[in-house]
C-alpha positions in Angstrom: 0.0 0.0 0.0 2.9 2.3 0.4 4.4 1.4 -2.6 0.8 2.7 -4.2 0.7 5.6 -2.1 4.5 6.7 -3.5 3.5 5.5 -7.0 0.7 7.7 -7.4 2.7 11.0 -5.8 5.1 10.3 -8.2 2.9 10.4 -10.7 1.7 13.5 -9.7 -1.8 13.3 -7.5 -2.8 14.9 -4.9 -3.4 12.1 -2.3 -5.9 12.1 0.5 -5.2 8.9 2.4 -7.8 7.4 4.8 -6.6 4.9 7.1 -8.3 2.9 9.7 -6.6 1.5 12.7 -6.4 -1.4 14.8 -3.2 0.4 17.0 -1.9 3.7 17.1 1.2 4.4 14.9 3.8 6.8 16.3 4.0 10.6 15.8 6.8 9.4 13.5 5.4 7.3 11.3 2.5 9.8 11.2 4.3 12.6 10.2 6.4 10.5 7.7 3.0 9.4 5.8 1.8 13.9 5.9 4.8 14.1 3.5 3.7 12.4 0.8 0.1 13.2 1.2 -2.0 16.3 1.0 -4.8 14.9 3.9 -4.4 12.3 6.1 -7.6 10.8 8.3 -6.9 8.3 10.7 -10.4 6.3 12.2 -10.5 3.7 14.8 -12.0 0.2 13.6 -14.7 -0.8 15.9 -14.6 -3.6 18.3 -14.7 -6.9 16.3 -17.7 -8.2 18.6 -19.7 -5.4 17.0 -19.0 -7.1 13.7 -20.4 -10.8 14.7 -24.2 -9.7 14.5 -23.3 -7.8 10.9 -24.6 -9.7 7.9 -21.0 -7.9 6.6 -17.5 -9.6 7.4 -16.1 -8.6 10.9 -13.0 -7.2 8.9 -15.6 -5.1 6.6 -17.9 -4.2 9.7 -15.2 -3.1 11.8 -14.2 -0.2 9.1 -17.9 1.3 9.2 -16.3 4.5 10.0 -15.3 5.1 6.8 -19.4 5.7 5.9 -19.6 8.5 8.3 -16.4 10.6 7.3 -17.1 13.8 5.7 -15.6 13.6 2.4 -16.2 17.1 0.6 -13.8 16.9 -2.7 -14.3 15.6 -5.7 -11.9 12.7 -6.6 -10.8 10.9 -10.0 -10.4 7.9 -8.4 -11.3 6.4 -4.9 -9.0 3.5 -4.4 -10.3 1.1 -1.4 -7.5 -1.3 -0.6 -9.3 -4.7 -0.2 -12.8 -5.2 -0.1 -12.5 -4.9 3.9 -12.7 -0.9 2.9 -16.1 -1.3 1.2 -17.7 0.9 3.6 -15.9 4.0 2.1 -18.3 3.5 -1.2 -21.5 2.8 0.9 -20.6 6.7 2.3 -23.1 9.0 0.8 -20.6 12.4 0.7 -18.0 10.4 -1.5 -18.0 12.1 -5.3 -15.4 9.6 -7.5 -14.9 9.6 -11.4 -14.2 5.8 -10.5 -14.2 3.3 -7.9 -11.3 0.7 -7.7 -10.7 -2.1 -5.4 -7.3 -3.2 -5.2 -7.5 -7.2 -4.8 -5.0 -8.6 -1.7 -6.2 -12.0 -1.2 -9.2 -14.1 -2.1 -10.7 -13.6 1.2 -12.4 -16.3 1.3 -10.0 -19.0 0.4 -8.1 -17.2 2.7 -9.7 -17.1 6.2 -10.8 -20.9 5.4 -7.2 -22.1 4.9 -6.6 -20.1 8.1 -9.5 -22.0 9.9 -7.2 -25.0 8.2 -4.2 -24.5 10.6 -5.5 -22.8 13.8 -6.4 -24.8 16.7 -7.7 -22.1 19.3 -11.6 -23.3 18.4 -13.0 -20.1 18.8 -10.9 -18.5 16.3 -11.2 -21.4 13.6 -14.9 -20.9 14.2 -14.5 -17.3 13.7 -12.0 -17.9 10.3 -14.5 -20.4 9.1 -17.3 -17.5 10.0 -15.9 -15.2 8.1 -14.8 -17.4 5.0 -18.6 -18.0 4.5 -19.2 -14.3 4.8 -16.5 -13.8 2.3 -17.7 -16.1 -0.1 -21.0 -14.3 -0.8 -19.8 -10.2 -0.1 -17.0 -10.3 -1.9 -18.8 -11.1 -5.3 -21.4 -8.4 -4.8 -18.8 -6.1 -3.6 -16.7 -6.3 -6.6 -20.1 -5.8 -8.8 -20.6 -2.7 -7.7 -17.2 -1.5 -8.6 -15.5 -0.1 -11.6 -12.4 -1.6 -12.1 -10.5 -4.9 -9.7 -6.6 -4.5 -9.8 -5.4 -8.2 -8.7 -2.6 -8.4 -6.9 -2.6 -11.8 -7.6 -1.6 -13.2 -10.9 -3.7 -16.2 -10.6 -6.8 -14.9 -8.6 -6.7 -12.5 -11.8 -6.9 -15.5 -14.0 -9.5 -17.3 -11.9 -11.7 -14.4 -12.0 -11.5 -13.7 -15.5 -12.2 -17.2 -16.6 -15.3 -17.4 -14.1 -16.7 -13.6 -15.5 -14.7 -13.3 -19.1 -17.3 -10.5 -18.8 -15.8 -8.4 -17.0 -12.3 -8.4 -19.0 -12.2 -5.2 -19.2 -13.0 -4.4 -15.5 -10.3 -6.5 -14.1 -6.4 -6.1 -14.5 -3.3 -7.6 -13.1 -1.5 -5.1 -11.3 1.8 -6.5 -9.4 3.1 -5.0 -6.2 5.6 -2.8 -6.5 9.4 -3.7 -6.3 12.9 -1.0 -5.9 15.2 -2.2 -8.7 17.7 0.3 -7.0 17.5 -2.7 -4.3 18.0 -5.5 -6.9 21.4 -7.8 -6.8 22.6 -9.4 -9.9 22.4 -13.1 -9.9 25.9 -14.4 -9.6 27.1 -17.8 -9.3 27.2 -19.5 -6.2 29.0 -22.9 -5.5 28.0 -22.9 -1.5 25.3 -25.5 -0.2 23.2 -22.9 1.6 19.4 -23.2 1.0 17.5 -20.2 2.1 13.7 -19.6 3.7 12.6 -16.3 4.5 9.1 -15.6 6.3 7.3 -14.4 9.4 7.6 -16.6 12.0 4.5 -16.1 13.7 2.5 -17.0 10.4 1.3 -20.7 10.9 1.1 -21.3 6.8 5.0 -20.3 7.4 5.4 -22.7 10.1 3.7 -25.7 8.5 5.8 -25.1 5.9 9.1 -25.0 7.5 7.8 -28.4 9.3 6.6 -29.8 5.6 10.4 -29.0 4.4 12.3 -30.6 7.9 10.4 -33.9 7.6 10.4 -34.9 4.2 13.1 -32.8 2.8 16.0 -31.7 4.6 17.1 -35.3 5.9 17.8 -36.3 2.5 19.4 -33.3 1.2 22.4 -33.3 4.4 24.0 -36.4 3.0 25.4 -33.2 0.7 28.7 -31.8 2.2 28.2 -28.4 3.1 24.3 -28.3 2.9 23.3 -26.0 5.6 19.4 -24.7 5.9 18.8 -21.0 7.1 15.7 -20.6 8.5 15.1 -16.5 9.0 12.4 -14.0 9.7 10.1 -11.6 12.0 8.6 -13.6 15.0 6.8 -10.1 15.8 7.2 -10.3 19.1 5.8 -13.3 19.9 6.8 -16.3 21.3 9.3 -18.4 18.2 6.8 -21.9 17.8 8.4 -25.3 19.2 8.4 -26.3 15.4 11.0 -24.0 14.6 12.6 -24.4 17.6 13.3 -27.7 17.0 14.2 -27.4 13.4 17.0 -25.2 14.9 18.5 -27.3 16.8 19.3 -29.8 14.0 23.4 -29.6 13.3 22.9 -28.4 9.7 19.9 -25.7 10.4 20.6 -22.2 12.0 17.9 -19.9 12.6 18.0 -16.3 12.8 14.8 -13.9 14.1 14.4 -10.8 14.1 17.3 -9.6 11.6 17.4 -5.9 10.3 19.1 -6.2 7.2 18.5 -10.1 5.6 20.8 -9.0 3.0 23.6 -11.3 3.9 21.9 -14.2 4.4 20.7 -14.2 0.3 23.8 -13.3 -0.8 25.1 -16.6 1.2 22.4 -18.6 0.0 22.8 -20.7 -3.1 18.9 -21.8 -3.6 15.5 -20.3 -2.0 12.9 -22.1 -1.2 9.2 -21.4 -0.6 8.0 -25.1 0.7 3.8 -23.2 1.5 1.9 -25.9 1.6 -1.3 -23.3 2.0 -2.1 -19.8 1.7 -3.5 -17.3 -1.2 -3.0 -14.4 -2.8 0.5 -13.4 -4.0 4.2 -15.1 -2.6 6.0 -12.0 -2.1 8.8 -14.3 -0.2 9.0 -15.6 -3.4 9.4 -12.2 -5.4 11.5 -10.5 -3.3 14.1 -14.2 -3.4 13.9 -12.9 -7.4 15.0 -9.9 -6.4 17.8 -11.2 -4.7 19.1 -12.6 -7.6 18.3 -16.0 -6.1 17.5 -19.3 -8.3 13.9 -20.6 -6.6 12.5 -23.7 -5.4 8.4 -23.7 -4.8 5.6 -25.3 -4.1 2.7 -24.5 -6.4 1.6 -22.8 -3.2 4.9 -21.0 -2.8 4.5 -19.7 -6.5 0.9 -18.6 -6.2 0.3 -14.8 -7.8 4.2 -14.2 -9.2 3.2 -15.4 -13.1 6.7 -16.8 -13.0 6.6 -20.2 -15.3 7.8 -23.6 -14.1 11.2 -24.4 -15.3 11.7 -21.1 -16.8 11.5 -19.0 -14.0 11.2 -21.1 -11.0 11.3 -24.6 -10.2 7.7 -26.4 -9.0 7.5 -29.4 -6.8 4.9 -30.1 -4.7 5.9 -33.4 -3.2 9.0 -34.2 -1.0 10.6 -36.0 -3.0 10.7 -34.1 -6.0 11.5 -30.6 -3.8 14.1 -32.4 -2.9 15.9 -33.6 -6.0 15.0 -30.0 -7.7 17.2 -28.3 -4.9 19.8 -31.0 -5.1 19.8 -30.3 -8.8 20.2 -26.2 -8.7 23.2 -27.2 -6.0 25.0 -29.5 -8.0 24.2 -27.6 -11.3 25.7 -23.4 -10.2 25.1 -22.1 -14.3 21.5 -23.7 -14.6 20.9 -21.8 -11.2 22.1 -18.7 -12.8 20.3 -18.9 -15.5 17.5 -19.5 -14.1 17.9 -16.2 -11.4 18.7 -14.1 -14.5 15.5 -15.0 -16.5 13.1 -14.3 -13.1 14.7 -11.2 -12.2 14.4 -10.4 -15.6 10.7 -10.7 -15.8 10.1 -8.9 -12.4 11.8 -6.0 -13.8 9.5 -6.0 -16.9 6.2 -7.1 -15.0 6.4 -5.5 -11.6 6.2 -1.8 -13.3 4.2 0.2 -10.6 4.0 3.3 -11.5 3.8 2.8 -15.6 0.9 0.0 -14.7 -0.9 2.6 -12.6 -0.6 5.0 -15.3 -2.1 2.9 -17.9 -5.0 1.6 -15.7 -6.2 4.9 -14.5 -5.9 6.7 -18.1 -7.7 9.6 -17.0 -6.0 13.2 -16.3 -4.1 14.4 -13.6 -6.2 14.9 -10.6 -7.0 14.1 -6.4 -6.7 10.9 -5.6 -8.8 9.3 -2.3 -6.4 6.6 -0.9 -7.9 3.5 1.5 
């Protein structure tokens, strides 16, 4: 979202940005967000509890505020970031040339995969909730919009092929990426394999436990194999999964680290071993970035549009993650290649600003950010 916000000033709007909050940010990170905007509005999200006798989703209900602010411009585009900010188009004082959602996640999918791994009952009952909520809002919500930018690659595809319709409505528009930030792929004859993630996400840890039972004992029979293990635990406790993983002779785990820099340019291979989850595998865009030669699960690959074999390498069994990372280990140039031809594409594909421009095709004007 920040990377939208910065896109659009670059392109020269005048941005009012309308956030709701869950916590308070600091008089820091407010004053650094008045820079690149012309109005900020911050509004509290109600209690969730509120939202359990909605007919809306708790995570739409609890932004109702956004209804009730005065909005007295008149904006070429309001821009609601998920369909969790659909109350901003139910609020009578908005006047937009056009209404856009941009598309994180399909919500649904998403809160029932999260049902899928929690065990707290009353919060899978709540995910589970809320993925039938999902299911039928998000459909009517979109309908009443003028044009869907998809983060997603492959939600983007799905929709399309469900509502060729609406062709024209819908575009894929790729998060943004800092090719100032991009390392060349170089060649790299150490064993290191690389996972990058939040720590406190359980899709994350599944995964980690997916890739330390099926995976890694096969692939340390390889002198100098080492698996790094690294991420943001965000304060919370680091899960007994992970804790054990780290204590295996050829893991090392790292939390909490300000610059992961290092640890890809150590790495030989990156993996992304999701076994669930939806929307777009930014882990696996930023590895690209990197300069990194990829190992996913279908999963793992979900929302980039990078190509099997071209791009990235798919396996979606044990066995064959593990022979694909043996391979890119054993083989340096294919690995090379491989990085080259995905950072490549990110470069061409992952266009923020110039996308922006072409979706919007409308004059200069002020912008209403969600």
């Amino acid at each position: 979202m920040w990377g939208r916000l910065l896109s659009l000033a670059e392109l020269g709007f005048d941005v009012h940005a309308v956030v709701t909050l869950k916590m308070r940010p600091s008089g820091i990170e407010i004053s650094h967000v008045r820079k690149m905007v012309s109005r900020l509005d911050l509004i509290d999200r109600s209690p969730n509890w509120k939202g359990i006798i909605s007919s809306f989703p708790v995570q739409v209900a609890s932004r109702s505020g956004l209804a009730h602010l005065k909005l007295l411009e008149h904006y070429s585009l309001a821009l609601a970031e998920s369909e969790f900010s659909f109350p901003v188009f139910e609020n009578k004082t908005l006047n937009a040339d056009k209404r856009v959602f941009r598309i994180h996640n399909n919500e649904s999918r998403f809160m029932s995969e999260l049902a899928g791994v929690e065990r707290n009952w009353l919060r899978r009952m709540y995910y589970r909730e809320e993925s039938k909520r999902f299911s039928s809002f998000s459909p009517k919500a979109f309908a009443a919009i003028d044009q869907l930018w998809f983060s997603s690659f492959d939600q983007y595809n799905d929709y399309i092929l469900l509502r060729p319709e609406d062709n024209r409505k819908a575009a894929w528009l790729p998060p943004p990426v800092d090719v100032k930030a991009f390392v060349s792929p170089a060649m790299k004859t150490c064993k290191q394999v690389l996972f990058v993630g939040g720590l406190s996400v359980l899709s994350n840890i599944e995964a980690i436990d997916w890739y330390m039972s099926g995976v890694h004992p096969k692939l340390k029979r390889i002198d100098g194999y080492r698996f790094v293990i690294a991420g943001n635990t965000r304060g919370l406790p680091v899960s007994p999964i992970i804790l054990k993983a780290a204590t295996d002779a050829c893991c090392t785990l790292f939390t909490n680290v300000a610059d992961l820099s290092p640890l890809y340019e150590q790495s030989a291979v990156f993996i992304n071993c999701m076994v669930r989850g939806a929307s777009i595998k930014m882990k696996t865009v930023n590895a690209a970035e990197k300069g990194l030669p990829i190992v996913s699960t279908t999963v793992g690959n979900e929302g980039t549009g990078f190509i099997n074999g071209q791009h990235i390498c798919i396996a979606d069994t044990q066995e064959t993650f593990t022979k694909s990372i043996d391979n890119l280990l054993s083989s340096p140039s294919a690995g090379l290649e491989m990085a080259e031809r995905a950072q490549s594409f990110v470069r061409s594909r992952y266009r923020h600003v110039e996308q922006i421009k072409s979706l919007l095709e409308m004059e200069k004007g002020e912008v209403a950010l969600q």
